[in-house]
VEXVEXGU-286782 format. One record per residue (C-alpha): x, y, z; residue in three letters. Coordinates in steps of 0.2 Angstrom, whole numbers, plus 5000, padded with zeros to 4 digits. Example, Ala and Ser with C-alpha at 12.3 -4.5 7.8 and 13.67 -1.06 7.14 Angstrom:
% residues 2
506249785039ala/506849955036ser/
***
This chain:
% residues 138
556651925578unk/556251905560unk/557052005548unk/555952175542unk/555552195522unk/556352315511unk/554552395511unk/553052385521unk/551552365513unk/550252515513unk/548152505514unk/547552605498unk/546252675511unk/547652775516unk/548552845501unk/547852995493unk/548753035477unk/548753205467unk/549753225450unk/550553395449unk/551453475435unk/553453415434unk/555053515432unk/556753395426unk/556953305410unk/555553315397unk/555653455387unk/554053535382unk/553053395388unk/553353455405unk/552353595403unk/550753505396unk/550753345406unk/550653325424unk/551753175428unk/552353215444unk/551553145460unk/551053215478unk/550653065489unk/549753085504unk/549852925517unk/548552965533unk/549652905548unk/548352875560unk/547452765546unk/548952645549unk/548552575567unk/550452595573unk/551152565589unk/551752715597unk/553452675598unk/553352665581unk/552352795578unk/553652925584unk/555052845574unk/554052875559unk/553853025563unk/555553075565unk/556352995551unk/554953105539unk/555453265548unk/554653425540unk/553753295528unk/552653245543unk/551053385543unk/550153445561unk/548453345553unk/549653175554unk/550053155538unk/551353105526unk/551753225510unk/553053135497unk/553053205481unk/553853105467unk/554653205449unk/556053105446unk/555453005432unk/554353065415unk/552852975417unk/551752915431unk/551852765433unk/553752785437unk/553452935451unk/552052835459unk/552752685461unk/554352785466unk/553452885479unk/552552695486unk/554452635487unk/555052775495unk/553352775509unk/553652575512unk/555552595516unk/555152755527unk/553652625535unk/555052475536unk/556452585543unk/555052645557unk/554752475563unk/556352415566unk/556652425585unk/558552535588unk/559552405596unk/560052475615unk/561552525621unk/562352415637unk/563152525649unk/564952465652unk/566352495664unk/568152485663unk/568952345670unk/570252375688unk/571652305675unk/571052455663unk/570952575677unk/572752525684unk/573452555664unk/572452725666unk/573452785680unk/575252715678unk/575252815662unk/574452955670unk/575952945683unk/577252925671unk/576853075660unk/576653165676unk/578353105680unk/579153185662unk/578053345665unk/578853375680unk/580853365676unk/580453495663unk/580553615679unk/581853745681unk/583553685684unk/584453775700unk/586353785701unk/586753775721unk/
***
């Protein structure tokens, strides 16, 4: 299996970006100049498998919304440029980190070797346990 990218790369049919007033560093530029970012990637528009699909979906939690979309918003950075490419990294590694299949877990039992090293002990610390009785004096 090939090894997945860092990031996935997104359709701009399916982004929908919004610039939004920031809070953080910037002093009184904050309050005139909307640098945040609030990006919008339409699921459905992607064309995922479902098992990927619901991996997605849980790794963007209470970011997912009920119409199938993904809400990032991106205010780290002063200007936009920063945020919006900050918000499409963030959206690719989710995307990347959706399509990488969980490796499965192979169910294994102990060996009769293991099982026989189980039980002497088992028998031994019963065998302590059960010399700390009371001691009788006939």
């Amino acid at each position: 299996m090939p090894t997945p990218p860092d990031s996935w790369p997104i359709p701009e049919d399916a982004l929908e970006e919004k610039f939004l007033a920031a809070t953080g560093p910037g002093g009184q530029n904050v309050n005139k100049v909307a640098t945040a970012v609030q990006i919008r990637l339409d699921v459905f528009a992607l064309g995922l498998a479902p098992d990927v699909y619901q991996r997605l979906k849980l790794l963007a939690g209470s970011r997912f919304t009920a119409d199938g979309e993904i809400v990032l918003v991106a205010r780290t950075h002063r200007t936009r440029e920063a945020n919006r490419a900050d918000a499409r990294q963030r959206l690719g590694e989710m995307l990347a980190k959706a399509h990488v299949r969980p490796i499965r877990r192979v169910k294994t039992k102990p060996g009769k070797a293991a099982k026989a090293r189980r039980l002497d002990g088992k028998a031994a610390r019963s065998d302590i346990k059960r010399g700390r009785g009371k001691v009788s004096f006939d």
